[in-house]
C-alpha positions in Angstrom: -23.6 36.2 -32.3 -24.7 32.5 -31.9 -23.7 29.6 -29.3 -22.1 31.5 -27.1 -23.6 31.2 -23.3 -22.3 32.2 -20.0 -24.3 29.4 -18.0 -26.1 26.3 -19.1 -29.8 27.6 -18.9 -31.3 24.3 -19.2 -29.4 22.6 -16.6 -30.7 25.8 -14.1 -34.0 25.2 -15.3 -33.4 21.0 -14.6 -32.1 22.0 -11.2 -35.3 24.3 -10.4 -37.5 21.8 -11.9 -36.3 19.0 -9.6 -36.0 21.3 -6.7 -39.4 22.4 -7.3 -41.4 19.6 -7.4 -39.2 17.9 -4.2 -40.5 20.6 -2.2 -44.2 20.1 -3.5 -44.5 16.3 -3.5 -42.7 16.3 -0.1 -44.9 19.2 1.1 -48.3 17.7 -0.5 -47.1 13.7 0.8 -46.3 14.9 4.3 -50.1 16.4 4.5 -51.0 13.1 3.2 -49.8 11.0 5.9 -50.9 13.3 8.4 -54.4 14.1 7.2 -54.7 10.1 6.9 -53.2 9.4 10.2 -55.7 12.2 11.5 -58.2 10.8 9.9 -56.9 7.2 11.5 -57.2 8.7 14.7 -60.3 10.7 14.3 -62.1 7.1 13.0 -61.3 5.3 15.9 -61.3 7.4 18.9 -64.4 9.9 17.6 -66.1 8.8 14.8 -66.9 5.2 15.4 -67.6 5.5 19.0 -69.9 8.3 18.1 -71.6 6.2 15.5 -71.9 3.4 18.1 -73.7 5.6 20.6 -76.1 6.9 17.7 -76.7 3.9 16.7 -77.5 2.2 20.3 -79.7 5.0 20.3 -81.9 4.0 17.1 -81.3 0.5 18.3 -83.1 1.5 22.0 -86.0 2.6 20.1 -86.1 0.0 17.0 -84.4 -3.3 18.5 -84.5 -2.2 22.9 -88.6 -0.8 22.6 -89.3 -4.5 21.8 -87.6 -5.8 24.9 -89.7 -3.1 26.9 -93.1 -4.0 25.7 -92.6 -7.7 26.7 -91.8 -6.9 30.1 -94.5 -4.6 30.3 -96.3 -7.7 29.4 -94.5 -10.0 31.5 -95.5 -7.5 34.6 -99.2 -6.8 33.7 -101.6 -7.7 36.3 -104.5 -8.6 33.3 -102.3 -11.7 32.6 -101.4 -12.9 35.5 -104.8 -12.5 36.7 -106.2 -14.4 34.0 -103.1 -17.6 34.3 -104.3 -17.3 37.8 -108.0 -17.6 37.7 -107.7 -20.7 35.0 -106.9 -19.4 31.9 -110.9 -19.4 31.0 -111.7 -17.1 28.9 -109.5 -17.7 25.7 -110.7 -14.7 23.8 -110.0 -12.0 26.4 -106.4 -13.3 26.4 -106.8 -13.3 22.5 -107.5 -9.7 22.4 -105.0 -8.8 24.8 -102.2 -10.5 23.1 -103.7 -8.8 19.3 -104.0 -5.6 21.0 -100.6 -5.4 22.1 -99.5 -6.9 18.6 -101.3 -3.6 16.9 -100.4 -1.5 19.6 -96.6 -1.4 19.2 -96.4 -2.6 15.8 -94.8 -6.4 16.3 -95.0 -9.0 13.8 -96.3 -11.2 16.4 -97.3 -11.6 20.1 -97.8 -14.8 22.6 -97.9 -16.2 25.9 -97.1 -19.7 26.9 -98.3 -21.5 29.8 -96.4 -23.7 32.0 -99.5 -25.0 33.7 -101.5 -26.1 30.6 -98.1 -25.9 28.2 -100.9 -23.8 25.6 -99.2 -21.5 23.1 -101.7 -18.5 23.1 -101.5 -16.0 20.5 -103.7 -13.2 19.1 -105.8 -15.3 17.0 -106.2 -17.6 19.9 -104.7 -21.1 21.1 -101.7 -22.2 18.2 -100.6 -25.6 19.7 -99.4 -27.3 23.0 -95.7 -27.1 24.0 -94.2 -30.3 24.4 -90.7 -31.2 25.7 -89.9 -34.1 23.1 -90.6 -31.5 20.2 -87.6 -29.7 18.9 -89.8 -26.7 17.6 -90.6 -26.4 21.6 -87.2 -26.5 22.8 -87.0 -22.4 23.1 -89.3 -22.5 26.1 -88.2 -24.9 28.0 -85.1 -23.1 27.9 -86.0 -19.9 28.7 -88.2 -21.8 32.0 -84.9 -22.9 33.2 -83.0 -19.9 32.9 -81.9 -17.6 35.3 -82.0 -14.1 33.3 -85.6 -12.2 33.2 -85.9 -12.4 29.2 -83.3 -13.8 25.9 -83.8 -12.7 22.4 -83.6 -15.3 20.3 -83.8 -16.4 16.2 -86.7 -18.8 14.9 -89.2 -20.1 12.5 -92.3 -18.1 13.8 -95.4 -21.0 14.0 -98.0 -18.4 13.9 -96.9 -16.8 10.7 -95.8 -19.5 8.2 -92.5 -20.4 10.7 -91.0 -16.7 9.0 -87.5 -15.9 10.5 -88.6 -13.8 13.3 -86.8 -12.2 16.6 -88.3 -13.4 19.6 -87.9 -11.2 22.9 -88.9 -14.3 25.5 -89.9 -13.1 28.9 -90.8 -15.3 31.9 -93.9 -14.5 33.9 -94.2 -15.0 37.4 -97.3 -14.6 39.6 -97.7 -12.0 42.7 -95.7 -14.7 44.8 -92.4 -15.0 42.5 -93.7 -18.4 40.8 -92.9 -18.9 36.9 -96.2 -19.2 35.3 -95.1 -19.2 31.7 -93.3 -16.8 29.3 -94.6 -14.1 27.3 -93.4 -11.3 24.6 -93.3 -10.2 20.8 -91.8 -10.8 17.7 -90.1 -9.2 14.7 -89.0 -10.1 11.1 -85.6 -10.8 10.7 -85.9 -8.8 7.5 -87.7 -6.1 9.1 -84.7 -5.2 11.4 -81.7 -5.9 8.4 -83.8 -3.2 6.4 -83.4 -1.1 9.9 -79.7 -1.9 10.0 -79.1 -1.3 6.2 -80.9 2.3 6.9 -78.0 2.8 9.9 -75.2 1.9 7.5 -76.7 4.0 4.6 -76.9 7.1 7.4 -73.3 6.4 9.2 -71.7 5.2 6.1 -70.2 2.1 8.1 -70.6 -1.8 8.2 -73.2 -2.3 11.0 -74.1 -6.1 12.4 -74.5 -7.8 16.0 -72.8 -11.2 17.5 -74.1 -12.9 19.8 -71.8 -13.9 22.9 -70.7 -17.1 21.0 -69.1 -15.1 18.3 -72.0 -15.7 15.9 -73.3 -13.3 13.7 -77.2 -13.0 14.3 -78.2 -9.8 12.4 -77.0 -7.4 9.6 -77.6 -5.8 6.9 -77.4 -5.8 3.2 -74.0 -7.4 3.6 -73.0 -10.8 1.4 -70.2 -13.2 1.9 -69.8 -13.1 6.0 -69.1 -16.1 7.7 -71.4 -16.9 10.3 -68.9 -17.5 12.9 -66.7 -14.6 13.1 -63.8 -16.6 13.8 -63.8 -17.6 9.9 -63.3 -13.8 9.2 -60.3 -13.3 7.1 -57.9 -10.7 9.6 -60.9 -10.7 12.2 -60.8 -14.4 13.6 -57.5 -14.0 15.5 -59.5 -11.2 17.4 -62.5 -12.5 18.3 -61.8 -14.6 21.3 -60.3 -11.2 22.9 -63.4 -8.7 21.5 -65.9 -11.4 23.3 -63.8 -11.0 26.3 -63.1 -7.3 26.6 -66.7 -6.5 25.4 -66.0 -3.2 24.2 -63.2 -1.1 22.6 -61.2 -0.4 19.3 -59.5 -2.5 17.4 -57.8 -2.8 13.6 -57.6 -5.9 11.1 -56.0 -6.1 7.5 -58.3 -8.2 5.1 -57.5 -8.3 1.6 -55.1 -5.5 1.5 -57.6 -3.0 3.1 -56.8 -2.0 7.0 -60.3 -2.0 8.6 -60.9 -0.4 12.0 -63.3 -1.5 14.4 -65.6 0.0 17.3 -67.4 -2.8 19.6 -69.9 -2.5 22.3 -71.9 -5.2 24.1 -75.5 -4.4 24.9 -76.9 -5.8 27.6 -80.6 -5.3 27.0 -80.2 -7.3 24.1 -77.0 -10.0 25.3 -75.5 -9.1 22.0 -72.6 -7.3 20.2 -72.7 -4.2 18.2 -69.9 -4.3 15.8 -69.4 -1.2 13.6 -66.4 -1.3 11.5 -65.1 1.2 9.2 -62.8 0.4 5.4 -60.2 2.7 6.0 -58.6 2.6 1.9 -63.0 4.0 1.8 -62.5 6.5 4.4 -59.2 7.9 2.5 -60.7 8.0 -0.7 -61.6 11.9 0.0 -58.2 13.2 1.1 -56.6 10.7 -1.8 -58.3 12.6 -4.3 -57.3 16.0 -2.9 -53.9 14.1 -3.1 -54.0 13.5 -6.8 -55.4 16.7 -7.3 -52.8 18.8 -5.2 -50.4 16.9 -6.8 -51.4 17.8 -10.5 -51.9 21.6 -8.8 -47.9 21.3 -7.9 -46.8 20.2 -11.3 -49.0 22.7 -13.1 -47.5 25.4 -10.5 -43.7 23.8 -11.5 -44.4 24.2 -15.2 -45.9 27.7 -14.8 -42.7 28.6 -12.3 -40.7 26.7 -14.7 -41.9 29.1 -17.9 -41.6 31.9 -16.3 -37.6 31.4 -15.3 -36.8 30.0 -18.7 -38.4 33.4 -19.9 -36.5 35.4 -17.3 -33.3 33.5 -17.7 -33.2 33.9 -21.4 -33.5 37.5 -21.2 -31.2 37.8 -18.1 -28.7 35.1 -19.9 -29.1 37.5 -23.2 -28.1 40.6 -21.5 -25.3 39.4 -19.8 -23.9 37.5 -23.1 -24.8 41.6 -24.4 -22.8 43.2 -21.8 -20.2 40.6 -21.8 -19.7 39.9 -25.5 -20.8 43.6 -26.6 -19.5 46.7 -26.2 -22.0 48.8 -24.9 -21.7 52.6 -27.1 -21.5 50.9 -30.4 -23.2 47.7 -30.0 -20.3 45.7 -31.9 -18.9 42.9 -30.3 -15.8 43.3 -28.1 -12.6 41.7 -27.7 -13.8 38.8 -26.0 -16.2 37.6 -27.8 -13.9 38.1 -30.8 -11.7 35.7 -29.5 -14.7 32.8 -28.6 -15.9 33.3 -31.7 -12.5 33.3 -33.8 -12.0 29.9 -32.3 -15.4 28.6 -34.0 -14.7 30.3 -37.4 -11.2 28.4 -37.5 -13.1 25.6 -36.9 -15.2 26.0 -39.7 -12.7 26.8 -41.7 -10.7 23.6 -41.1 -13.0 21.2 -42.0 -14.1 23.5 -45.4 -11.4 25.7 -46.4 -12.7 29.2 -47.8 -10.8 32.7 -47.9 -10.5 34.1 -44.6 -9.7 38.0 -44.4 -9.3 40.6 -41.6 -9.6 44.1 -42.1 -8.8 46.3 -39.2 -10.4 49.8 -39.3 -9.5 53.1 -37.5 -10.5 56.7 -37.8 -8.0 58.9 -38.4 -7.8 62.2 -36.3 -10.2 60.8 -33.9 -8.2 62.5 -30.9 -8.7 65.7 -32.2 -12.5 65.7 -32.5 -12.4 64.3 -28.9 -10.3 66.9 -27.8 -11.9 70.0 -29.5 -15.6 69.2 -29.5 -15.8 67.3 -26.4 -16.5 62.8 -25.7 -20.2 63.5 -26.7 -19.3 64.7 -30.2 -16.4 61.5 -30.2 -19.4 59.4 -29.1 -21.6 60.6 -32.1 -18.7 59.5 -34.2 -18.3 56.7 -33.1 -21.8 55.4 -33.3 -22.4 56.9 -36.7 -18.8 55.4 -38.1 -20.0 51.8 -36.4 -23.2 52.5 -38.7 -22.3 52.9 -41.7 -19.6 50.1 -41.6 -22.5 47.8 -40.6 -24.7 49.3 -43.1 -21.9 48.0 -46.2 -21.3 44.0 -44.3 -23.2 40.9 -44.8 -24.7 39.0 -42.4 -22.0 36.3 -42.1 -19.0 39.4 -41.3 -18.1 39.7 -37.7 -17.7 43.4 -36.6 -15.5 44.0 -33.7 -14.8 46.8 -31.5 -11.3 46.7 -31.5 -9.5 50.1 -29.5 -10.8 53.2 -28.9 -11.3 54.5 -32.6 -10.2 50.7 -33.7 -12.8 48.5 -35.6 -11.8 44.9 -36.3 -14.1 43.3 -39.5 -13.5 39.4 -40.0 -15.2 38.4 -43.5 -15.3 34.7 -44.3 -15.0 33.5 -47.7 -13.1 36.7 -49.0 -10.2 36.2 -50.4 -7.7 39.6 -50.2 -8.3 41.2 -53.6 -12.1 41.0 -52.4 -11.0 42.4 -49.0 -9.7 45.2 -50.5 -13.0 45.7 -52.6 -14.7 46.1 -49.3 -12.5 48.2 -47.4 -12.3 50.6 -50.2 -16.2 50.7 -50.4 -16.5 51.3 -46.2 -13.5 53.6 -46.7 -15.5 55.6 -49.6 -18.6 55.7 -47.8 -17.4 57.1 -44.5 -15.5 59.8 -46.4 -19.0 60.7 -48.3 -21.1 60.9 -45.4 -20.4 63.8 -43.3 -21.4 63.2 -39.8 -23.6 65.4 -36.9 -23.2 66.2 -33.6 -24.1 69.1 -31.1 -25.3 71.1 -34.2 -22.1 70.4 -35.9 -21.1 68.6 -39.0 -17.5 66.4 -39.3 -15.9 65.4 -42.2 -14.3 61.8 -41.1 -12.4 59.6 -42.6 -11.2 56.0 -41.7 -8.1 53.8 -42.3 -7.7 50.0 -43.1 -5.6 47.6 -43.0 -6.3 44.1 -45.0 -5.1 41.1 -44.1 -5.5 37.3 -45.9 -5.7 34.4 -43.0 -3.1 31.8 -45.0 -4.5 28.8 -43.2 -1.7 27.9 -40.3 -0.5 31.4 -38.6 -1.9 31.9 -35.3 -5.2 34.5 -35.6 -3.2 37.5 -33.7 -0.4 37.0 -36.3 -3.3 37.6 -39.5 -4.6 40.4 -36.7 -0.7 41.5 -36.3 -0.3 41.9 -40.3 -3.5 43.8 -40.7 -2.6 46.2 -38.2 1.1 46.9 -39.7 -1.1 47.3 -43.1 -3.6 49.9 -41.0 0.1 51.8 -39.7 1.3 52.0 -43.1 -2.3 53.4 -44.4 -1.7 56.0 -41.7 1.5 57.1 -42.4 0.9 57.0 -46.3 -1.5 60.2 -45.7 -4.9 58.5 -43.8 -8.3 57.8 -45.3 -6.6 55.0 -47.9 -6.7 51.0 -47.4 -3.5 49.2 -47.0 -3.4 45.3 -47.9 -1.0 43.2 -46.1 0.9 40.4 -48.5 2.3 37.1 -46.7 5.6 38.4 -47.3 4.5 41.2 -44.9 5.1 43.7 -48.2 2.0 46.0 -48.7 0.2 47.3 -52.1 -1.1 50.3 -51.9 -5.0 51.1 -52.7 -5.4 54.3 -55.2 -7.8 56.4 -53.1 -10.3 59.4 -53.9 -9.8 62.6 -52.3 -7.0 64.6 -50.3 -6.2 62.6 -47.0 -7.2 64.3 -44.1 
């Protein structure tokens, strides 16, 4: 039996589906936003803050040692001595200055004297400061200034005027009185290759601002303005970073929300900014994202599969139990009428002989009676065999009554009805039957019927079954065909009926 279904399977399965992957996208989305906002929260209050102390640590050795060596410098008793006593000996402050140079690995080293205005340096005396050259005006600003040392961005003299950090440190004699300013120097690029090794290590954008808001170092970075105020997203924050000196902050610059850890060093008078891309930070848990999301919608295909699977079969065995009755396997009364309805239907829009025959087996009651249900089952089932053993395909079988069988056969008209009744009828009476080591002779009835193309189908049903009641009472096991007229014609049958 086709097209018949008790619930609309694919609209379930729609249902599920939808239900389904609602619950997984919600489920994978909400650990989305909150392994991101974690991850927010973990950037900013942990992992920035714990970069910024690492990397003040690197910086105390690779930016801070510097700072150290010139005051050691600035406080040892060989050059003061040697300002004091004249400055005589060139060479010995010569040696001094080259020593400390090789010492502590610096790109340069000097002292400058504010009695004699001589710049010394390792190889000896470079020049004489003068306060009408620009080139000079560094130390005649660190002479007037009230901290102990500045670092400080120039053209290097000694060395070919390379970019160079200078760590400037005034001298004073054993009385307090400035006597000049001494300390080292190091290659700009020297210390933006040590920054680009920070931001390789941390993974995050590394670079120092001075307290103007200028940036003075960084590392392999392009396209900064100098003057952080220019920053797209940044500028509006700088006056307030200068001013708090430390903390966390957040700024949106083309599309991306960046997130920001400053800290002002003191030993160097500069920022430390280390800033973190979030949409780079998120790239991880966007992945695991994409991926749990293709893991949901692999698991709602395979979930989905698997119902459609245990649907079918659940949606086939109810249509069985509902449509088919359940010792002979022929389709019951209710399906009969769904299905009636479709064969009408059929036959409306291409007219084609239409018979019923309506089948019962005569003295059934006595076999149930005398030999028990169990043989009457056997009976049954081996009747319902045989009759589907002799019918095409396109023939409906129909469990009619108890002992009833109702047989619709499309495009027969009733002399062909007949032909087929009398063959089921023959072939039931030929095939003796066993059950409980017992073998029956049975015989069946039927009633034939021609559908005339308006009657109701109960009325067609109605005239086959006075057609089976006349068979009966004309002697059993003999067909019986119904005329319009509702006169009958009486089939010549083999045999005695029994």
């Amino acid at each position: 039996m086709t097209g018949f279904r008790i619930f609309d399977r694919r609209s379930l399965l729609l249902l599920l589906s939808l239900l389904l992957l609602a619950g997984f996208f919600a489920t994978t989305l909400l650990g989305y936003f909150v392994s991101r906002q974690a991850i927010r929260n973990a950037i900013a209050g942990q992992d920035l803050p714990l970069t910024a102390s690492n990397i003040y640590s690197e910086i105390q050795k690779d930016l801070v040692r510097p700072v150290l060596i010139s005051s050691t410098m600035a406080h040892d008793t060989f050059l003061r001595d040697w300002v004091l006593k004249g400055e005589g000996n060139v060479t010995e402050l010569s040696r001094y200055l080259n020593e400390m140079k090789e010492r502590y690995g610096a790109f340069s080293s000097f002292f400058v004297s504010d009695k004699s205005a001589i710049y010394y340096t390792g190889k000896g005396v470079l020049k004489r400061v003068s306060p009408t050259e620009p080139r000079d005006a560094w130390y005649y600003r660190v002479r007037d200034m009230k901290p102990d040392y500045e670092i400080n961005v120039d053209p290097d003299l000694a060395n070919a005027d390379a970019l160079t950090i200078f760590i400037n440190y005034r001298v004073f004699d054993f009385s307090g009185n400035y006597i000049g300013a001494t300390g080292i120097g190091l290659t700009v690029d020297a210390v933006r290759h040590l920054i680009t090794e920070y931001q390789q290590r941390f993974q995050r954008t590394i670079y120092f601002v001075d307290t103007q808001g200028q940036v003075v170092l960084f590392g392999n970075q392009t396209g900064r303005p100098p003057d952080l105020r220019n920053t797209p997203g940044l500028g509006p924050l700088v006056e307030r970073i200068l001013r708090d000196k430390a903390g966390s902050y957040q700024y949106l610059a083309n599309g991306d929300n960046h997130i920001l850890n400053v800290n002002y060093l003191p030993e160097l008078k500069w920022y430390l900014f280390v800033e973190q891309n979030e949409e780079t930070a998120l790239a991880g848990i966007r992945r695991t994202l994409y991926i749990n999301l293709a893991i949901s919608l692999l698991v709602t295909l395979v979930v989905l599969a698997f119902a459609h699977l245990v649907l079918s079969r659940y949606q086939q065995r109810i249509e069985e139990m509902a449509t088919t009755d359940e010792l002979t396997g022929l389709l019951n009364r209710h399906a009969f009428n769904i299905l009636i309805d479709k064969v009408l239907a059929d036959y409306r829009r291409s007219p084609r002989p239409l018979a019923i025959l309506l089948a019962d087996i005569d003295h059934f009651k006595q076999i149930n009676d005398q030999h028990g249900h169990r043989a009457g089952d056997r009976v049954l089932s081996s009747v319902v065999s045989m009759l589907l053993g002799e019918l095409r395909e396109s023939d409906i079988a129909v469990r009619w009554g108890g002992e009833e069988f109702l047989i619709v056969l499309v495009g027969c008209d009733s002399a062909e009805a007949r032909r087929i009744a009398e063959k089921l009828r023959e072939k039931v009476a030929t095939s003796p039957i066993r059950a409980d080591s017992q073998s029956f002779a049975v015989t069946i009835s039927i009633g034939v019927s021609q559908y005339d193309g308006v009657e109701q189908p109960d009325e067609t049903v109605s005239r086959a079954d006075t057609a089976l009641y006349a068979a009966k009472n004309g002697g059993r096991n003999r067909v019986e065909v119904a005329r319009d007229s509702g006169t009958f014609v009486q089939k010549v049958t083999v045999g005695q009926p029994v």
